[in-house]
Backbone as ProteinMPNN parsed JSONL, in Angstrom:
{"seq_chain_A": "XXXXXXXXXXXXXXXXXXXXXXXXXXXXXXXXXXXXXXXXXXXXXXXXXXXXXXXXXXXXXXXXXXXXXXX", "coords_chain_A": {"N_chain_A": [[87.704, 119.964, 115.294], [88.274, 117.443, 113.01], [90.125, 114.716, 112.147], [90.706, 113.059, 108.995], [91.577, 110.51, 107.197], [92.478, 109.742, 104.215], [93.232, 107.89, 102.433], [93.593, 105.047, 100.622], [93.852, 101.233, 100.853], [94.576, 98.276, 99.775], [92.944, 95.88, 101.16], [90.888, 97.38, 101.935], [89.7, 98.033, 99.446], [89.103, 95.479, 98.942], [87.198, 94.808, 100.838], [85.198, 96.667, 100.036], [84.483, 96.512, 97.419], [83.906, 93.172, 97.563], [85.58, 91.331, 96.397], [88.402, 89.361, 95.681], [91.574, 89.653, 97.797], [93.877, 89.837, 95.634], [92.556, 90.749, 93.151], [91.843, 93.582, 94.406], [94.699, 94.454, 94.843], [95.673, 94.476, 92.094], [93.697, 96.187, 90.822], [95.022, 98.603, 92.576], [97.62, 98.731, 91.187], [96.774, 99.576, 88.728], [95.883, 102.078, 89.059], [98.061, 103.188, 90.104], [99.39, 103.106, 87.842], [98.041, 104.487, 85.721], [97.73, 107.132, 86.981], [100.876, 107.581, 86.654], [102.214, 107.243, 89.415], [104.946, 106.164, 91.785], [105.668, 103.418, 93.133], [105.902, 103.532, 96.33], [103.915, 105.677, 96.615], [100.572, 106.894, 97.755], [97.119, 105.763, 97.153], [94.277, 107.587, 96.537], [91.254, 107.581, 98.314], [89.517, 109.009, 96.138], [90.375, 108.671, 93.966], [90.708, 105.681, 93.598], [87.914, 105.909, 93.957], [87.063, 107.082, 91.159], [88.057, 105.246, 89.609], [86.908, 102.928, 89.853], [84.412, 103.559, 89.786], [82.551, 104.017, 91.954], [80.639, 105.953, 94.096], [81.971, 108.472, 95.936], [81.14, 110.072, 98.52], [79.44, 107.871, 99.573], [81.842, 105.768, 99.683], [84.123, 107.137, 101.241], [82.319, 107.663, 103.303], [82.81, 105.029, 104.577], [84.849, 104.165, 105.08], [86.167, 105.963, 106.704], [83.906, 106.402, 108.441], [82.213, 108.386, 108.688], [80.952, 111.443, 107.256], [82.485, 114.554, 106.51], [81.52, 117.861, 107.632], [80.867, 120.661, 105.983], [82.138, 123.782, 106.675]], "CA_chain_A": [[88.315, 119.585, 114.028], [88.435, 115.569, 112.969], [91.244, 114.09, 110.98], [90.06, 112.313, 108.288], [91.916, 109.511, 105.809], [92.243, 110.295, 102.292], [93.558, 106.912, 101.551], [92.675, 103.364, 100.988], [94.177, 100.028, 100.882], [93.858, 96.885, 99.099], [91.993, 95.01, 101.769], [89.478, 97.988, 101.681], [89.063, 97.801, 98.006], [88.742, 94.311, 98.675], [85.953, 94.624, 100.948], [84.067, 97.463, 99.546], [84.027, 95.538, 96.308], [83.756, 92.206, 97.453], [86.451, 90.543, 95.223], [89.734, 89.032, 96.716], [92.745, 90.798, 97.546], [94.598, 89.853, 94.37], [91.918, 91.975, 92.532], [92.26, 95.162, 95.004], [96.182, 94.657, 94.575], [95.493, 94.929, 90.766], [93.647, 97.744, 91.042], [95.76, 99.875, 92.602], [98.668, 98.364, 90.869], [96.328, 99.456, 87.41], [95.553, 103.186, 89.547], [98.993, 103.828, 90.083], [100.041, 103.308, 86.165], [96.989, 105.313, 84.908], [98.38, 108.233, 87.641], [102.062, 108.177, 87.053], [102.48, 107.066, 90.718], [105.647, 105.509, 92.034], [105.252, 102.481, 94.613], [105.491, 104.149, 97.484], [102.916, 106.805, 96.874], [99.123, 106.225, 98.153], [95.826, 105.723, 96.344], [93.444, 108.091, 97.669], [89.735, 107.617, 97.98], [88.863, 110.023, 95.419], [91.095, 107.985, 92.549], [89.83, 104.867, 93.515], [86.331, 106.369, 93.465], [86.848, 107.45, 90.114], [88.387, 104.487, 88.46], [85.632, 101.813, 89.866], [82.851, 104.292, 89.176], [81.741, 104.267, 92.701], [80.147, 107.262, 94.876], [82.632, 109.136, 96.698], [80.772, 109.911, 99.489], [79.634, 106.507, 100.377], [82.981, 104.96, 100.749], [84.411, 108.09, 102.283], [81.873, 107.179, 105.167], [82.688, 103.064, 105.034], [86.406, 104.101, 105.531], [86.212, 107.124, 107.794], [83.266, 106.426, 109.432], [81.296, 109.709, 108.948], [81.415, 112.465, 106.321], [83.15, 115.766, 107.46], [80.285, 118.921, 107.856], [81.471, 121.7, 105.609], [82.169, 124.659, 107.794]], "C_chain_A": [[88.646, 118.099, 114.047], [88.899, 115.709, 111.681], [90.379, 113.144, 110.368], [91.097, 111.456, 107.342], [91.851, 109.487, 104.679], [92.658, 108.891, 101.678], [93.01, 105.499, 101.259], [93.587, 102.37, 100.194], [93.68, 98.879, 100.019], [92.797, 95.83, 99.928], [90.872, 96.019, 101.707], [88.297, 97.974, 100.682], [88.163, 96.753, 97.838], [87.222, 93.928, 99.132], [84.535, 95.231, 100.449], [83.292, 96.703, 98.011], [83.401, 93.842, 96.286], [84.402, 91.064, 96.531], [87.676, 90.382, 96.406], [90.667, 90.073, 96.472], [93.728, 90.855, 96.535], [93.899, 90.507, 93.925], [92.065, 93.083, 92.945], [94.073, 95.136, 94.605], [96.071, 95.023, 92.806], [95.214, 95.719, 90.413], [94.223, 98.668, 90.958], [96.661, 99.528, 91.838], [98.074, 99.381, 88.935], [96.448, 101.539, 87.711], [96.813, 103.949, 89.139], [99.642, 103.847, 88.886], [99.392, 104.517, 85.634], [97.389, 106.903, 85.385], [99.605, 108.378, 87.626], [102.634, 107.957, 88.157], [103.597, 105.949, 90.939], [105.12, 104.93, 93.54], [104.997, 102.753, 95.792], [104.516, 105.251, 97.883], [101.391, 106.334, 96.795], [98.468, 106.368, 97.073], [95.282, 106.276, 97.284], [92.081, 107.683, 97.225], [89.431, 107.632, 96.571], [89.637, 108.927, 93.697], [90.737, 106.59, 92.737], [88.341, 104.666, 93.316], [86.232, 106.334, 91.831], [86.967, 106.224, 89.086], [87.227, 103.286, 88.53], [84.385, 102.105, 89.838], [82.107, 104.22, 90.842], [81.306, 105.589, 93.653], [81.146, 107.573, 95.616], [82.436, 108.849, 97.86], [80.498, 108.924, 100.768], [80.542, 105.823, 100.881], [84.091, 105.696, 101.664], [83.962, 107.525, 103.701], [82.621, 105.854, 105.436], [84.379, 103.598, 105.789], [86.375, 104.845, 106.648], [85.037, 106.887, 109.126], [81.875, 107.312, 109.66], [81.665, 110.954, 107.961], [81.639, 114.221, 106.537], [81.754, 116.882, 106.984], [81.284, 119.753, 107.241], [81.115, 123.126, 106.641], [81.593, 126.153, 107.214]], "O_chain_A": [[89.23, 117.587, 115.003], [88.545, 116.306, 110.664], [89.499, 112.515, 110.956], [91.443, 112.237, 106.456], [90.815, 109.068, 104.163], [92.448, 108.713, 100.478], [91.989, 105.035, 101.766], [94.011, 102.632, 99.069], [92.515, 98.68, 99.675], [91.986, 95.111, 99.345], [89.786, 95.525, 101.404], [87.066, 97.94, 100.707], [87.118, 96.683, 97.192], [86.365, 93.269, 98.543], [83.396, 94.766, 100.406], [82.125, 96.475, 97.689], [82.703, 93.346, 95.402], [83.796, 90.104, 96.056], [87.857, 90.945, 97.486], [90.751, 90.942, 95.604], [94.452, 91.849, 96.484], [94.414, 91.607, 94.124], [92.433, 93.906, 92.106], [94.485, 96.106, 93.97], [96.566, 96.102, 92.48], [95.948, 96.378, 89.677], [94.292, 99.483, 90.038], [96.779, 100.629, 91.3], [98.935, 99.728, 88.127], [96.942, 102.269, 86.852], [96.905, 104.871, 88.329], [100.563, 104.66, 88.807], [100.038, 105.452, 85.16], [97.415, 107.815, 84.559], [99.994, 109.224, 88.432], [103.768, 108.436, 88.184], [103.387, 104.855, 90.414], [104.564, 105.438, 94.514], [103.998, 102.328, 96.373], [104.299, 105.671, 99.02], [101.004, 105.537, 95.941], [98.924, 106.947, 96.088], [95.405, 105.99, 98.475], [91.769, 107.475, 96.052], [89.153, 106.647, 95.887], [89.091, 108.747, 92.609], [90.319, 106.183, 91.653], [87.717, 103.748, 92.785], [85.396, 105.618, 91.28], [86.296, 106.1, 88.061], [86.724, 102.787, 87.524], [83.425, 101.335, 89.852], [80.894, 104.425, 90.8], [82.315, 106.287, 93.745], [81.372, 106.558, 96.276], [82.985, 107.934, 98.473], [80.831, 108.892, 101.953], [80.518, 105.298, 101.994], [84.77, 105.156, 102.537], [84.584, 107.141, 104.691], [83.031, 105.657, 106.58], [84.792, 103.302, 106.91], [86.596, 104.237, 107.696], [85.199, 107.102, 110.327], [80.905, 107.123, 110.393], [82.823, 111.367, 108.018], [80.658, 114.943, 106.716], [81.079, 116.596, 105.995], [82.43, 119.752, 107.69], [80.042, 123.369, 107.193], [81.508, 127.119, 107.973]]}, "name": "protein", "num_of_chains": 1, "seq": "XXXXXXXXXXXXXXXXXXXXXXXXXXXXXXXXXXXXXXXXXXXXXXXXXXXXXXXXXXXXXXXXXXXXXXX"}
Protein backbone atom coordinates (compact mmCIF):
# COMPACT_ATOMS: atom_id res chain seq x y z
CA UNK A 1 0.00 0.00 0.00
CA UNK A 2 1.66 3.64 -1.12
CA UNK A 3 0.56 6.90 0.37
CA UNK A 4 -0.19 9.19 -2.07
CA UNK A 5 -0.67 13.34 -1.90
CA UNK A 6 -3.90 14.72 -2.76
CA UNK A 7 -2.60 18.18 -2.55
CA UNK A 8 -0.68 20.82 -4.29
CA UNK A 9 1.05 23.98 -3.66
CA UNK A 10 1.69 27.17 -5.26
CA UNK A 11 5.22 26.46 -6.33
CA UNK A 12 3.75 23.28 -8.03
CA UNK A 13 1.13 25.18 -9.82
CA UNK A 14 3.86 27.35 -10.58
CA UNK A 15 5.89 24.83 -12.18
CA UNK A 16 3.39 22.68 -13.82
CA UNK A 17 2.11 25.82 -15.47
CA UNK A 18 5.10 27.64 -15.97
CA UNK A 19 3.96 31.12 -14.72
CA UNK A 20 5.46 32.76 -11.50
CA UNK A 21 4.47 32.16 -8.10
CA UNK A 22 2.30 35.26 -7.81
CA UNK A 23 0.05 33.58 -10.49
CA UNK A 24 -0.09 30.00 -8.59
CA UNK A 25 -0.80 32.14 -5.31
CA UNK A 26 -3.76 33.66 -7.31
CA UNK A 27 -4.97 30.67 -8.29
CA UNK A 28 -5.47 29.06 -5.36
CA UNK A 29 -6.36 32.24 -3.69
CA UNK A 30 -9.28 32.32 -6.88
CA UNK A 31 -9.82 28.07 -6.01
CA UNK A 32 -10.41 28.65 -2.56
CA UNK A 33 -13.27 31.50 -3.19
CA UNK A 34 -14.94 29.46 -6.01
CA UNK A 35 -14.90 26.35 -3.12
CA UNK A 36 -15.96 28.14 -0.03
CA UNK A 37 -12.54 27.22 1.49
CA UNK A 38 -11.13 28.95 4.53
CA UNK A 39 -7.21 29.73 4.51
CA UNK A 40 -6.09 27.06 6.15
CA UNK A 41 -7.75 24.36 4.14
CA UNK A 42 -5.75 22.65 1.07
CA UNK A 43 -6.24 22.69 -2.69
CA UNK A 44 -6.28 19.28 -3.86
CA UNK A 45 -5.10 18.03 -7.19
CA UNK A 46 -8.40 17.21 -8.45
CA UNK A 47 -9.72 21.13 -7.92
CA UNK A 48 -6.82 22.49 -9.35
CA UNK A 49 -7.18 20.01 -12.22
CA UNK A 50 -10.50 21.15 -12.78
CA UNK A 51 -10.20 24.86 -12.62
CA UNK A 52 -6.98 25.08 -15.14
CA UNK A 53 -8.56 22.48 -17.40
CA UNK A 54 -5.66 20.22 -17.09
CA UNK A 55 -5.57 16.19 -17.10
CA UNK A 56 -5.77 14.78 -13.78
CA UNK A 57 -3.80 12.01 -14.26
CA UNK A 58 -0.81 13.67 -15.66
CA UNK A 59 -0.15 15.95 -12.81
CA UNK A 60 -1.17 13.34 -10.30
CA UNK A 61 2.05 11.53 -11.70
CA UNK A 62 4.36 15.03 -11.86
CA UNK A 63 3.44 15.43 -8.10
CA UNK A 64 3.33 11.88 -6.81
CA UNK A 65 5.53 10.40 -9.00
CA UNK A 66 3.47 7.40 -10.28
CA UNK A 67 -0.27 6.74 -10.59
CA UNK A 68 -1.75 4.32 -7.92
CA UNK A 69 -2.90 0.61 -9.71
CA UNK A 70 -6.55 0.15 -8.90
CA UNK A 71 -6.84 -2.97 -6.85
Amino acid sequence: MSIYRMCIYAKEISFITGRSERYAREVIRDIRLLHGKDKHQVITIAEACDYLGLPYAEVFKMINGRIPQSS
